[in-house]
Structure formats: C-alpha cells, structure tokens
Kinemage of the C-alpha trace (Angstrom):
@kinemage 1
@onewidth
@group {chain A} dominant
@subgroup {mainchain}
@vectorlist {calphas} color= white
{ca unk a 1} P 7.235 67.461 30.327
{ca unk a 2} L 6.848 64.341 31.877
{ca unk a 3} L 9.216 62.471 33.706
{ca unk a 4} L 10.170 59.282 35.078
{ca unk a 5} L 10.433 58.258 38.394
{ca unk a 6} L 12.793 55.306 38.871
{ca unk a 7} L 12.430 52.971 41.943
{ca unk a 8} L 15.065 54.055 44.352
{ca unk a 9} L 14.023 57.698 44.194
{ca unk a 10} L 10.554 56.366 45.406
{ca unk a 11} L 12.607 54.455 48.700
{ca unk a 12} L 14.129 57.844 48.973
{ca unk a 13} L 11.038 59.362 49.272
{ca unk a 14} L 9.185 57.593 51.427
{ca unk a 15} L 11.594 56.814 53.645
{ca unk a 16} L 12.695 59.987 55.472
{ca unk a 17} L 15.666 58.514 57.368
{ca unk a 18} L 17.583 57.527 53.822
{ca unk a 19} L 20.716 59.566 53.261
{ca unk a 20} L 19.325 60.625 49.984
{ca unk a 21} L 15.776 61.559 51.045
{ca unk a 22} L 16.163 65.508 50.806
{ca unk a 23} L 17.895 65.592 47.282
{ca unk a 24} L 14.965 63.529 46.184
{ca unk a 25} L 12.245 65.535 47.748
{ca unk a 26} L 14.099 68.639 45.657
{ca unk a 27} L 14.459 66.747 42.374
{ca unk a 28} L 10.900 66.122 42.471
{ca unk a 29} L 9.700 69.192 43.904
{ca unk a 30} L 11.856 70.529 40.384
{ca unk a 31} L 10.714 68.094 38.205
{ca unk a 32} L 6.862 68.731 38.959
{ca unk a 33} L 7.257 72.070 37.742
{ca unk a 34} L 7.613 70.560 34.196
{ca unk a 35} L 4.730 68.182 34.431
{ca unk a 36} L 3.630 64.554 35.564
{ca unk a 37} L 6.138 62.210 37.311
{ca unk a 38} L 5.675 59.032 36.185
{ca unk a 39} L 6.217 55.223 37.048
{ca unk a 40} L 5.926 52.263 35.116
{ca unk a 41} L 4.193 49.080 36.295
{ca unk a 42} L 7.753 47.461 37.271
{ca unk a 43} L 8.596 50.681 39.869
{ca unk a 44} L 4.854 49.451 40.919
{ca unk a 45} L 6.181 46.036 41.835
{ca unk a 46} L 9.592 46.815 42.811
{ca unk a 47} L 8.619 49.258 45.694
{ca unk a 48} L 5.926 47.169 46.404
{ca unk a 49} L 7.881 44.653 48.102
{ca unk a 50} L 8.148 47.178 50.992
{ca unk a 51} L 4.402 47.623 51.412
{ca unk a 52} L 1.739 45.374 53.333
{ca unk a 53} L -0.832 45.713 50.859
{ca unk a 54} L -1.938 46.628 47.568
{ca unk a 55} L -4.012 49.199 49.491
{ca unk a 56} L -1.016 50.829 50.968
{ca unk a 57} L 1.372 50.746 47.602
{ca unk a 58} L -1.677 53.111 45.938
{ca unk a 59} L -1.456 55.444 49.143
{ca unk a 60} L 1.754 55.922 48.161
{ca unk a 61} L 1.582 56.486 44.805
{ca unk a 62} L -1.575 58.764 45.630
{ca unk a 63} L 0.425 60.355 48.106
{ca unk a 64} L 3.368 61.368 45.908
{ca unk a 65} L 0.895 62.331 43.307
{ca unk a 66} L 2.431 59.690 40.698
{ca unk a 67} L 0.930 58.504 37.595
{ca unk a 68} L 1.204 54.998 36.189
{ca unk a 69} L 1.641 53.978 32.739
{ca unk a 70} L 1.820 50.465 30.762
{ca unk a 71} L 4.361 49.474 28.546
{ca unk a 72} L 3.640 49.441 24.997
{ca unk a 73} L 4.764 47.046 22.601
{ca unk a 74} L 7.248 49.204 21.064
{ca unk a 75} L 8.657 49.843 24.918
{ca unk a 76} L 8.782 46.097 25.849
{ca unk a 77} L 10.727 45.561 22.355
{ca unk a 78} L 13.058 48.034 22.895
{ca unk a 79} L 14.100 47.041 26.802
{ca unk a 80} L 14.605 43.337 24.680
{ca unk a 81} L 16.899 44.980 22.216
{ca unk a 82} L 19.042 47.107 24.565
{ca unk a 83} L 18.989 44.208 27.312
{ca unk a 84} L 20.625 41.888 24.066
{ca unk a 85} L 23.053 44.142 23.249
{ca unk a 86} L 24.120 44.566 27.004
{ca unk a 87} L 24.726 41.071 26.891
{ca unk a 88} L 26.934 41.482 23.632
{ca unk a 89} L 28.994 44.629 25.256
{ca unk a 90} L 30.038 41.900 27.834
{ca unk a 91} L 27.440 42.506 30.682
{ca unk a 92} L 26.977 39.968 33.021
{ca unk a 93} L 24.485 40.980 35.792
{ca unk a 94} L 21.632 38.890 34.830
{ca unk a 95} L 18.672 41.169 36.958
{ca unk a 96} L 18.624 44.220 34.666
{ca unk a 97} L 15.785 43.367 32.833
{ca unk a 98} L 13.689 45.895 34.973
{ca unk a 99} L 16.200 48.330 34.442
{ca unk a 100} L 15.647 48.095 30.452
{ca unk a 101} L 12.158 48.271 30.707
{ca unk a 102} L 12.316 51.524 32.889
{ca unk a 103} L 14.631 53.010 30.544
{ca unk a 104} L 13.224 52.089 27.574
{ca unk a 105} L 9.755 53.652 28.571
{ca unk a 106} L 11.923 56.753 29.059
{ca unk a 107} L 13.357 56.628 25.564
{ca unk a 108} L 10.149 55.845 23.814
{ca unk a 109} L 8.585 58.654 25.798
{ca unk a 110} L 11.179 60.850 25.128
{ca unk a 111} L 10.853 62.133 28.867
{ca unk a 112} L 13.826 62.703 31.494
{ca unk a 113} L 14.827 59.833 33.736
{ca unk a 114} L 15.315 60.611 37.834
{ca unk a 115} L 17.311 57.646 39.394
{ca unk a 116} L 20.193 57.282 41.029
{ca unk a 117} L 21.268 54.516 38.610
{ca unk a 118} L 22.454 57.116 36.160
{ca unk a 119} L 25.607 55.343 35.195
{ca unk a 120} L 23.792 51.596 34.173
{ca unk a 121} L 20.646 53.602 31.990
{ca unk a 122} L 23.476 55.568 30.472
{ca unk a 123} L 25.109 53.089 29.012
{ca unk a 124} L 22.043 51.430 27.431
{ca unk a 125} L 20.443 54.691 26.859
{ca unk a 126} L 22.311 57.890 25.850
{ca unk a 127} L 19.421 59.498 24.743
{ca unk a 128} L 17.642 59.825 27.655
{ca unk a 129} L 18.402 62.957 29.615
{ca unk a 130} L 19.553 61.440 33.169
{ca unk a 131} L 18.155 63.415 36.571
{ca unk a 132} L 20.562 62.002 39.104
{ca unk a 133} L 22.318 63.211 42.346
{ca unk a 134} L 25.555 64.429 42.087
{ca unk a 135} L 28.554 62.314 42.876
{ca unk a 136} L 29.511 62.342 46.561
{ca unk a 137} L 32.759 63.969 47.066
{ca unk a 138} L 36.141 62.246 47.489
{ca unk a 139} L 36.826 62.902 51.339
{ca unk a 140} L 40.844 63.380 52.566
C-alpha cells in the first residue's frame, strides 16, 4: 500500500540532528514494507525551500527512494471543499491550503498519511489512517 509522506517527516529525514529524525527513519523503514512512499508536488516545493537547487531537491527525493505524484482534479476539488468547510468550523489560520491538498491526495488515494501534523489532517480528514509519532510524555 502506498503511503504518503508529508513534509516535516522529509526535514526529519534529512536532517539527522532533528529531535525526531530516528522515529522517522523507523516509520519509513515500516511503511516501505507496504509499498511506495509518496509525495505530492506541494511536499516538492515545501522542502524545497531548504535546497540550493532543483538538482539537489531530486537527490533527495532519489535518495529517499520517493515517488511523486500530481494532483488530480478530483484531489484539488476536494482540498477546496475541506479547506471551505474549515473555514465554516471557525478556522482561522489562513496557510493550510497545502495542508488540504496533502490530505486530500491521501483521501482520494485511500493510502495512510505519515506526518507529524496528525491532529490538523484529522480534523479535515477522518478517513485517512494517520502515521504519526506518539505524543511526548508529560514530564514531573
């Protein structure tokens, strides 16, 4: 089964100094097991932004052995519809477009999500089965 890679889990990744880096090297490790990991052409752009090059973004995705895939209409239309009703449930963050499209691609995929954003794709998506690290424990 395929399944999604969002774009923190790809900072995570490449970045082996992040707190979260080995819990993301295991979840994909897992997730591999059951098929592609995917990204969508907004994870492209947003880990871009880190990268030099064009050249050097592919290495990466090379690298960590990720497939791309464009957004259908029926994706793009569904990110629109859950990003409206969002806005009716009261949400005010106004950059979580992206977010919609990533999720949306999930759900019209039918394929697992693994982010570390579980709580804003839940709330849009329910159906989408949510790969996320486990809360961090309340300290004394």
């Amino acid at each position: 089964m395929t399944t999604f890679v969002d774009t923190n889990i790809i900072g995570y990744l490449i970045d082996p100094e992040e707190e979260m880096h080995d819990w993301a090297k295991r979840a994909v490790e897992e997730r591999r097991q059951h098929g592609p990991l995917v990204i969508c052409d907004i994870v492209y752009s947003e880990f871009s932004v880190t990268m030099s090059d064009v050249r050097e973004t592919n290495e990466i995705v090379t690298e960590l052995a990720l497939e791309r895939l464009p957004f259908s209409d029926e994706v793009l239309f569904r990110a629109g519809q859950a990003f409206k009703a969002y806005k009716r449930r009261g949400g005010t963050k106004t950059n979580v477009l992206a977010d919609h499209l990533i999720g949306a691609q999930a759900e019209v995929e039918g394929a697992p999500l693994l982010t570390n954003n579980a709580r804003d794709y839940r709330s849009s998506f329910p159906n989408v089965t949510i790969i996320a690290p486990p809360p961090k424990q309340a300290t004394a």
